[in-house]
LOKE-597372 format. One record per residue (C-alpha): x, y, z; residue in three letters. Coordinates in steps of 0.02 Angstrom, whole numbers, plus 32768, in hexadecimal, padded with zeros to 4 digits. Layout:
% LOKE-597372
XYZAla;...
This chain:
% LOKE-597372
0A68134AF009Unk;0A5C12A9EFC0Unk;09F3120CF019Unk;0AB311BAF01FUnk;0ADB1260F088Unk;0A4B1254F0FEUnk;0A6711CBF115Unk;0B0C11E2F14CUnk;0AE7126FF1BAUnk;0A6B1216F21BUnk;0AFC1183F230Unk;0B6A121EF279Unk;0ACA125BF2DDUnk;0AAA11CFF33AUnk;0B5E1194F353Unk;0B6E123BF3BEUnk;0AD7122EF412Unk;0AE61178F442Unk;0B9611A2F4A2Unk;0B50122BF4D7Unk;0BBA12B2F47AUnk;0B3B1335F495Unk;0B3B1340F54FUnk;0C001367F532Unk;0BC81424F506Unk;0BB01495F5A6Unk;0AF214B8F5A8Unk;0B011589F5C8Unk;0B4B156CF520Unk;0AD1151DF4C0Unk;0A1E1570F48BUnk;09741540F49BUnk;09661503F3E2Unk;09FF14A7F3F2Unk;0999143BF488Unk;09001432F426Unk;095113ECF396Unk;099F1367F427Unk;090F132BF465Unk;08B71320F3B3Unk;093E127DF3BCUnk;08E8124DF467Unk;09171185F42DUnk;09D71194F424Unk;0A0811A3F4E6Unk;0AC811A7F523Unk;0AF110F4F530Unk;0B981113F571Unk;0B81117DF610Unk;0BFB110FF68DUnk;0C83115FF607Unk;0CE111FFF60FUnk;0CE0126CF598Unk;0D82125DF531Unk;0D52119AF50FUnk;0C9911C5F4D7Unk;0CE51226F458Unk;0D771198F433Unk;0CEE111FF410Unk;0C721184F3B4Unk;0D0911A6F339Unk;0D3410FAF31DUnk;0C8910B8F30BUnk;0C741148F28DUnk;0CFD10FBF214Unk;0DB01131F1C6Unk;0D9211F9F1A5Unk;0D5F120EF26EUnk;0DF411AFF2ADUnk;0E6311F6F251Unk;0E12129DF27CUnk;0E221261F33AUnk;0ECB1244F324Unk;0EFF12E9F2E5Unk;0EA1133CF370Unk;0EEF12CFF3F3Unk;0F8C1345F3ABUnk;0F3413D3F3DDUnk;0F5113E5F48EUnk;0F3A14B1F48FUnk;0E991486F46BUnk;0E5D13FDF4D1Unk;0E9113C9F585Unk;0F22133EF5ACUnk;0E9112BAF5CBUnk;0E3C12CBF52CUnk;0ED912CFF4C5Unk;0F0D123BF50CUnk;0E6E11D9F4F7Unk;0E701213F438Unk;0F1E11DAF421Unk;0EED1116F445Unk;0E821122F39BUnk;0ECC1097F338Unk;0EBC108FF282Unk;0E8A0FDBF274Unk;0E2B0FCFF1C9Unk;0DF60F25F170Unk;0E400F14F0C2Unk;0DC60F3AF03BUnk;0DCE0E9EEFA2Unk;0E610E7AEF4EUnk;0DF30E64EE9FUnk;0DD50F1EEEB7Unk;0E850F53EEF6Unk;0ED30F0CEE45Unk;0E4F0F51EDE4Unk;0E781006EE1CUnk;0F420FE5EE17Unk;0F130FACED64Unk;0EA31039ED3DUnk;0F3910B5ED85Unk;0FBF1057ED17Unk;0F501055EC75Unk;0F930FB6EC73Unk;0F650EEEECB0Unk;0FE60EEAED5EUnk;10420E3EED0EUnk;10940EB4EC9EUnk;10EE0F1BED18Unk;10F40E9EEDB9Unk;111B0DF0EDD8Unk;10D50D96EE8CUnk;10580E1DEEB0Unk;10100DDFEF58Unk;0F540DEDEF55Unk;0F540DFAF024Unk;0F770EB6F04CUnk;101A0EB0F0C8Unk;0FB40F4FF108Unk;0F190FA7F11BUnk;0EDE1058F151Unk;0E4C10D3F147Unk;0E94112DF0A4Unk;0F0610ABF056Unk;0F310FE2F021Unk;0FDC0FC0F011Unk;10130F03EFB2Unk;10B10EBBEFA3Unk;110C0E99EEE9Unk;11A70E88EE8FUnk;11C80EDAEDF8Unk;11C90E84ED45Unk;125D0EEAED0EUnk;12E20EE1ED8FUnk;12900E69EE0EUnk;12A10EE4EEAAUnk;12250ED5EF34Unk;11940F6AEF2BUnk;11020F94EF8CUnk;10620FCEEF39Unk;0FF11059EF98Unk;0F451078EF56Unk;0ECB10D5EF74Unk;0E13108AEFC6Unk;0D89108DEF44Unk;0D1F111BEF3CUnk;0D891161EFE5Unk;0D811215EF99Unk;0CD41229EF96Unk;0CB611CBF033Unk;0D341254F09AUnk;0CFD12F0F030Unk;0C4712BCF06DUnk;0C8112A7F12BUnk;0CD81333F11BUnk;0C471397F0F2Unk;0BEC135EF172Unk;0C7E1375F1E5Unk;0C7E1432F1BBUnk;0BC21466F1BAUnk;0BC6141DF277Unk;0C5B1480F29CUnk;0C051523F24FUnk;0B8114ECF2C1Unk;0BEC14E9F36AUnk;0C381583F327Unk;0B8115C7F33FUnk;0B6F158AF3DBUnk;0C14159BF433Unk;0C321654F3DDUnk;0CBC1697F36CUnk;0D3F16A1F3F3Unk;0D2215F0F448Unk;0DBA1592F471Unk;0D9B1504F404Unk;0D891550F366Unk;0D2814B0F310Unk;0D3214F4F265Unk;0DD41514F267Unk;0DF91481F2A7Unk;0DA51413F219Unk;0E02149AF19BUnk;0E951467F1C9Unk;0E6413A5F1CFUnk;0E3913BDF112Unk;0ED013FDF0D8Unk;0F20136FF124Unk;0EC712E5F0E7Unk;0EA01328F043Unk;0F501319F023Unk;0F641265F049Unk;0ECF124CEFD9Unk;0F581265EF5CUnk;0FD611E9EF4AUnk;10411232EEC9Unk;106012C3EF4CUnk;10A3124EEFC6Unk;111A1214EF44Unk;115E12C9EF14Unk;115D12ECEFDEUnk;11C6123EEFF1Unk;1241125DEF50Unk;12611305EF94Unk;128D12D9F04DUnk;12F11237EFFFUnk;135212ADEFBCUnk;13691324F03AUnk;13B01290F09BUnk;140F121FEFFEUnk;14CF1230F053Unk;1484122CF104Unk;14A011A5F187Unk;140411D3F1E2Unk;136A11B9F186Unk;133E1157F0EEUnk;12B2116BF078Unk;126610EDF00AUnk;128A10F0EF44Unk;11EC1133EEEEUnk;11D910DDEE48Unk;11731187EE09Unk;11541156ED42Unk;10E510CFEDABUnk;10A1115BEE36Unk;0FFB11AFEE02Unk;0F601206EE77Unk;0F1D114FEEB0Unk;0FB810D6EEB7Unk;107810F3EED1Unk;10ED1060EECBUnk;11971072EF3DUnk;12281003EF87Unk;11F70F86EFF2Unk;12670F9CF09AUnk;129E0F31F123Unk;12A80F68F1C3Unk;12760F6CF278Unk;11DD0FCCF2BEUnk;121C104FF329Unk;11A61029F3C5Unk;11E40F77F3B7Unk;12850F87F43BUnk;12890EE2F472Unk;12C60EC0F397Unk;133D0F63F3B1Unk;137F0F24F44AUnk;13990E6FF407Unk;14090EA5F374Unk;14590F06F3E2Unk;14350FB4F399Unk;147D104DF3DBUnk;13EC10A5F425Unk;1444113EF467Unk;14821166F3B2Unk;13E2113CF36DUnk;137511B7F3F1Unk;1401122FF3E6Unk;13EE123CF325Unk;13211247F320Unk;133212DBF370Unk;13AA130CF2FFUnk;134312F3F261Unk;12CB135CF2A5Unk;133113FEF2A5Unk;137913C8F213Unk;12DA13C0F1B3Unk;1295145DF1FAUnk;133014C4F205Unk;13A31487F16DUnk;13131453F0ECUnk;127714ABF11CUnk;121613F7F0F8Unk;11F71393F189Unk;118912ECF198Unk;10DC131CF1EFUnk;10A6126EF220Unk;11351218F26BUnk;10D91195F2C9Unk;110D10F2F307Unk;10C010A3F26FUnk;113110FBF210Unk;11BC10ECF23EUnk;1237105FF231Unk;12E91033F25CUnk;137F0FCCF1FCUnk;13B00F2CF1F6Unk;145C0F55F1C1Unk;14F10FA7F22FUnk;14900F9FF2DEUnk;152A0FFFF314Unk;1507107DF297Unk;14481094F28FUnk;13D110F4F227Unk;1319111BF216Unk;12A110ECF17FUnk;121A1162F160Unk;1177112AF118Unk;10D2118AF0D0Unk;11101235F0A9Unk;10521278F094Unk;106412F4F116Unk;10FF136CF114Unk;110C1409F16AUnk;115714B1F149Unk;118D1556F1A8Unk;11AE160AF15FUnk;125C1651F176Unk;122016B7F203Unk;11BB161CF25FUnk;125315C5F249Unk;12CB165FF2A2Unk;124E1692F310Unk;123D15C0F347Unk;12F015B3F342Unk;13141651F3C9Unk;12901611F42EUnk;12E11561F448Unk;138015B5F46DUnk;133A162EF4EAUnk;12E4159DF550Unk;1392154DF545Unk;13D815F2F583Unk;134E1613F610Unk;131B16B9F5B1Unk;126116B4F5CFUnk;12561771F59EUnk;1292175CF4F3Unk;122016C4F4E7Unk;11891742F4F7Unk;11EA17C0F493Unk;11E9173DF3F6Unk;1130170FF413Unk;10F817C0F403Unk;117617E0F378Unk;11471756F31CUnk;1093178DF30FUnk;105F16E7F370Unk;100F174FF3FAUnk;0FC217F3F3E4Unk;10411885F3FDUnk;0FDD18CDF46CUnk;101C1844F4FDUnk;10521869F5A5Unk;111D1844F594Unk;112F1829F637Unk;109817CAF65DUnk;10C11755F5CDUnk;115F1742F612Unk;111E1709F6B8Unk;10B1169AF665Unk;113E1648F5F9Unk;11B3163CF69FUnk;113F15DDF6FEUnk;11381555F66FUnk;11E51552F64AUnk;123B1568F6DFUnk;120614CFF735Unk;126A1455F6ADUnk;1300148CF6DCUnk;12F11449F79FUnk;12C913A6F749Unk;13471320F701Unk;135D130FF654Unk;130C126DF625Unk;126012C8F68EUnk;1264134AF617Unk;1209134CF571Unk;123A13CEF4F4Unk;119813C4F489Unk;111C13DFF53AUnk;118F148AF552Unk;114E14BBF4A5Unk;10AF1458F4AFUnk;10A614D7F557Unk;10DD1554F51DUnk;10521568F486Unk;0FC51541F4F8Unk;100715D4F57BUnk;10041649F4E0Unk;0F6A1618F4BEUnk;0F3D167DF563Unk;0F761715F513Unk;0EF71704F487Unk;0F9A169AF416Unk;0F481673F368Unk;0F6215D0F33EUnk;0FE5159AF2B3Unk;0FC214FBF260Unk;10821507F21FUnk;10A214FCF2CCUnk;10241472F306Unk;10831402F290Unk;11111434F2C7Unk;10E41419F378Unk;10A3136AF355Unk;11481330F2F1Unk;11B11361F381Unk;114512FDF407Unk;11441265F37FUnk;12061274F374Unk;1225128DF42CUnk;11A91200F46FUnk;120E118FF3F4Unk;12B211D1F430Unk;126C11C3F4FBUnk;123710F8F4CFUnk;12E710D7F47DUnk;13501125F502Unk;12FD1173F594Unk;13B511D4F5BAUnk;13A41237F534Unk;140612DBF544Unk;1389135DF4E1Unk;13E613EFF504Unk;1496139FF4DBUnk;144E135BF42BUnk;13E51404F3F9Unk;14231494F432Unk;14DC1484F3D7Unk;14661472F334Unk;14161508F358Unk;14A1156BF37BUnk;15021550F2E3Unk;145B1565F282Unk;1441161CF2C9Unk;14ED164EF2B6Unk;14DF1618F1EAUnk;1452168BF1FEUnk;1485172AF21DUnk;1546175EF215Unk;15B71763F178Unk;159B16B5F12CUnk;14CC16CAF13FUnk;14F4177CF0E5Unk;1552171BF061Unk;14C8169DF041Unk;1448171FF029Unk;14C2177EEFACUnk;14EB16E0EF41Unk;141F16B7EF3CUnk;13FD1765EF11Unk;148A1762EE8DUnk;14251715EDFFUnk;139B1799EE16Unk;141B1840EE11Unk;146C17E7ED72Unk;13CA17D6ED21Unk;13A61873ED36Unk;143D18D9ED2FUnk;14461906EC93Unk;13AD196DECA6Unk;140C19C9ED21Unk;14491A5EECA8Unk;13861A72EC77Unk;13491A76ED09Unk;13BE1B0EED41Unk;13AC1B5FECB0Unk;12D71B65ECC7Unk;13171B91ED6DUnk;136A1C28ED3FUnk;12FF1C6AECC2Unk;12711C66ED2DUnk;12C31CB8EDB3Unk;13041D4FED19Unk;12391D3BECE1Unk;11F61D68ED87Unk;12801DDFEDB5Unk;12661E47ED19Unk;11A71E5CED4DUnk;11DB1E80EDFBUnk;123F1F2CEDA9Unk;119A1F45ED3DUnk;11341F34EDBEUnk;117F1FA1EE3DUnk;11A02040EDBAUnk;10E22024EDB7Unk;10D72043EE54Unk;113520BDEE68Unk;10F22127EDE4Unk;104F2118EE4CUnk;1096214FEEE2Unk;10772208EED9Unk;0FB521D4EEB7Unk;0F6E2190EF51Unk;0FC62176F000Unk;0F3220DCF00CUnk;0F67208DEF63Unk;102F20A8EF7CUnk;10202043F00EUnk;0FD91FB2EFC2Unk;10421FA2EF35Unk;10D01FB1EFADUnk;108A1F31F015Unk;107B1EBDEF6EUnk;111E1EDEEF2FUnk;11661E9DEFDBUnk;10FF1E06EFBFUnk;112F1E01EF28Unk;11F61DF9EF43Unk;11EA1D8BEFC7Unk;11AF1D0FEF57Unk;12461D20EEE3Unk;12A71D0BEF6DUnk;12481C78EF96Unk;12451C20EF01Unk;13071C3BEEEFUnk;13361C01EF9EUnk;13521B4AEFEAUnk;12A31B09F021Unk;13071B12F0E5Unk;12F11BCDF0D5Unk;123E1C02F090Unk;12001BFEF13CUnk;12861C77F187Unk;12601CECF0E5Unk;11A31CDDF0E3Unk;11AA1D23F193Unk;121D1DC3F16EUnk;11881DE0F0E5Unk;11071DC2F154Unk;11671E37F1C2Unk;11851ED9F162Unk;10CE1ECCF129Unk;109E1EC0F1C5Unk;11071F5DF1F6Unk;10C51FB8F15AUnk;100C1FA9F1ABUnk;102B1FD2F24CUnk;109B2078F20EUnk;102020B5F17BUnk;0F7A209FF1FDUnk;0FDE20EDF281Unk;0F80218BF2ACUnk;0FE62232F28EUnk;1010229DF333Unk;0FD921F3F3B0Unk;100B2224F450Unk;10242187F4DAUnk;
């Protein structure tokens, strides 16, 4: 380690010790070396012991800098993790960052562009309209068509400064992991794994532009959601310019309310983007905050979202996405059995579960919503529920579905603030519906032919090949079967030991023929007769002559 890292590991060190992180681990769980190396700090005491828990660790983070907040906010997401009081102590952090100097903001847009920023932009504004932990972003116009752009840059030296946190941030957790055991609840080190992959992507700024092109166009005809214009010959690792937009923070109802926006449409179709992302497109915005998150000006009768900072996106498999989709349809339908059917299926929980113990376990968390009125219940605290009661029954965590998880709590809470009447069950489960029926029946049969088709014409033409080998090694190994059993039989008058043998082989032997000529549906059914007869063979040839019972 470098006298910079020490450095900062010390800073880390006694940030935890002064609010008195360490006292936060259960003492049965940590070992004698563990308190010796404590008390070789015996001048950093807990100078926060009036405060619980959850806020010790809120304030160490934000005294630590950007990379801990952040890393506090994600695992304020993480509620199958840590308990309701923590996660909501966690979710306060605020990303409130001073701006770093505009002299060294334009000299790494400039060294991005190649190029002095006068010859792309007129009225760059040397005060940042915003500042956080990873990023800058400036206001512009362009010199070629005079629209109104936003620059986002990086922070200097930002990489090296979260790689070296990071780091840090994952020998502790291999330490707790030491501590706590390899089947603890909190899994540190996976927990910092999965922190890295997110913010190592929003390290890169030309990602975020492909993520934000792609989900523009997912949504270009739709009157729902609209993404930002990425200006990508001028997007690179470090800077992206985009569209500057106009609208109205979502949070800010007393604006909605004032241009007279129709909230219930506007709730009604956040929840709809949701499904659409994660059921239609497969690409769904991971970090749907407040912050990001705006709404029009124009048609407050006809209102749509505007999506900002596309760093993290989520995605499912086709079978997350079926098995999520059945499972949201049998909550809707009450059908806590097939709930812990699709959890074990799934490979979520070990198949080795108790069905009907899971089942139990799901009913008590889900029946209680439906005694409740609508606008009491919250969709994304059923699945937020339902995760942490797998996690009883040994669930592995999916960090596919964490995102997941935290989108649809993002898009609800927004939905809840806008119009507390919203009707979750009226909005979502017509979605889902029509999405499982495209799934299975003759159109989803349909689909899968016409994606397959380019494949089978590709390789069609092999076709008549392909039987031909097929035939000729079938003739090859048929012809060697007749060889091989006059052999045999020529030998038969020789030795009743060695007939037997090459009887038994010759079985074997025609069984695979049969085998490799049959449908793959019927080598098991095949490979049993074979296994049969020679079976039969060795029980009839050892039989002993004149047995009696």
């Amino acid at each position: 380690m470098t006298v910079k890292s020490i450095r900062r590991a010390y800073h880390v060190i006694r940030t935890a010790l002064h609010y008195g992180l360490d006292d936060l681990l259960p003492s049965k769980l940590t070992p004698w070396y563990f308190k010796l190396l404590r008390h070789s700090f015996f001048w950093l005491r807990n100078q926060h012991k009036d405060k619980v828990g959850g806020e010790r660790l809120k304030l160490a983070m934000q005294e630590l800098g950007p990379v801990y907040i952040k890393f506090g906010q994600m695992l304020s997401t993480r509620r199958d993790l840590l308990s309701d009081e923590w996660a909501e102590e966690l979710a306060m952090l605020q990303d409130r960052v001073p701006p770093f100097d505009s002299a060294i903001a334009r000299e790494s847009i400039e060294k991005e562009l190649n190029a002095p920023i006068d010859s792309y932009f007129n009225d760059f504004d040397d005060t940042p309209l915003a500042s956080a932990s990873i990023s800058q972003v400036h206001t512009a116009t362009l010199k070629s068509n005079g629209a109104a752009v936003v620059l986002k840059v990086l922070r200097p030296d930002v990489e090296k400064k979260v790689h070296a946190d990071l780091l840090l941030m994952s020998q502790a957790a291999d330490f707790l992991e030491m501590l706590l055991g390899a089947n603890n609840r909190l899994r540190p080190a996976e927990v910092v794994e999965d922190y890295r992959t997110t913010i190592e992507g929003e390290l890169n700024l030309k990602l975020e532009a492909l993520n934000a092109i792609k989900l523009r166009n997912n949504f270009i005809d739709s009157n729902a959601l609209y993404i930002p214009y990425m200006y990508e010959e001028l997007c690179f690792t470090r800077l992206i310019v985009m569209e500057r937009i106009d609208g109205i923070p979502v949070s800010d109802k007393v604006a909605l309310e004032a241009q007279g926006t129709n909230l219930k449409l506007l709730a009604e179709r956040g929840v709809e983007l949701f499904f659409t992302q994660v059921f239609r497109d497969n690409f769904f915005h991971a970090d749907m905050h407040p912050g990001n998150v705006f709404v029009s000006r124009e048609h407050p009768n006809d209102p749509f979202y505007i999506g900002l900072d596309c760093g993290i996106m989520g995605t499912l498999t086709d079978e997350d996405k079926r098995y999520l989709a059945e499972n949201f349809l049998a909550f809707f339908n009450r059908d806590y059995r097939r709930i812990a059917q699709l959890y074990i299926e799934s490979g979520w929980v070990s198949a080795d579960t108790d069905v009907g113990a899971f089942e139990q376990a799901v009913k008590v968390v889900c029946e209680p919503m439906f005694n409740k009125p609508l606008d009491e219940i919250s969709f994304g605290h059923v699945l937020l529920e339902l995760f942490r009661t797998a996690r009883r029954f040994d669930m592995v965590v999916q960090p596919q579905l964490v995102l997941l998880e935290k989108t649809l709590l993002y898009i609800e809470g927004l939905g809840r603030q806008l119009y507390p009447q919203l009707d979750l069950w009226q909005t979502a489960k017509p979605f889902l519906e029509q999405w499982m029926a495209e799934q299975v029946g003759p159109k989803a049969m349909a689909a899968k032919v016409k994606k397959q088709l380019p494949y089978w014409a590709e390789h069609l033409p092999e076709l008549p090949e392909l039987i031909y080998d097929n035939l000729k090694m079938g003739r090859d190994l048929s012809k060697n079967q007749n060889k091989l059993l006059d052999r045999y039989l020529k030998h038969q008058q020789k030795a009743h030991k060695s007939n037997y043998l090459l009887i038994t082989s010759a079985i074997l032997v025609i069984c695979g023929t049969i085998l490799l000529n049959q449908d793959a549906t019927l080598w098991a059914s095949y490979g049993s007769i074979g296994i049969g007869i020679t079976l039969w063979m060795l029980g009839w040839r050892s039989r002993p002559k004149n047995r009696k019972i």
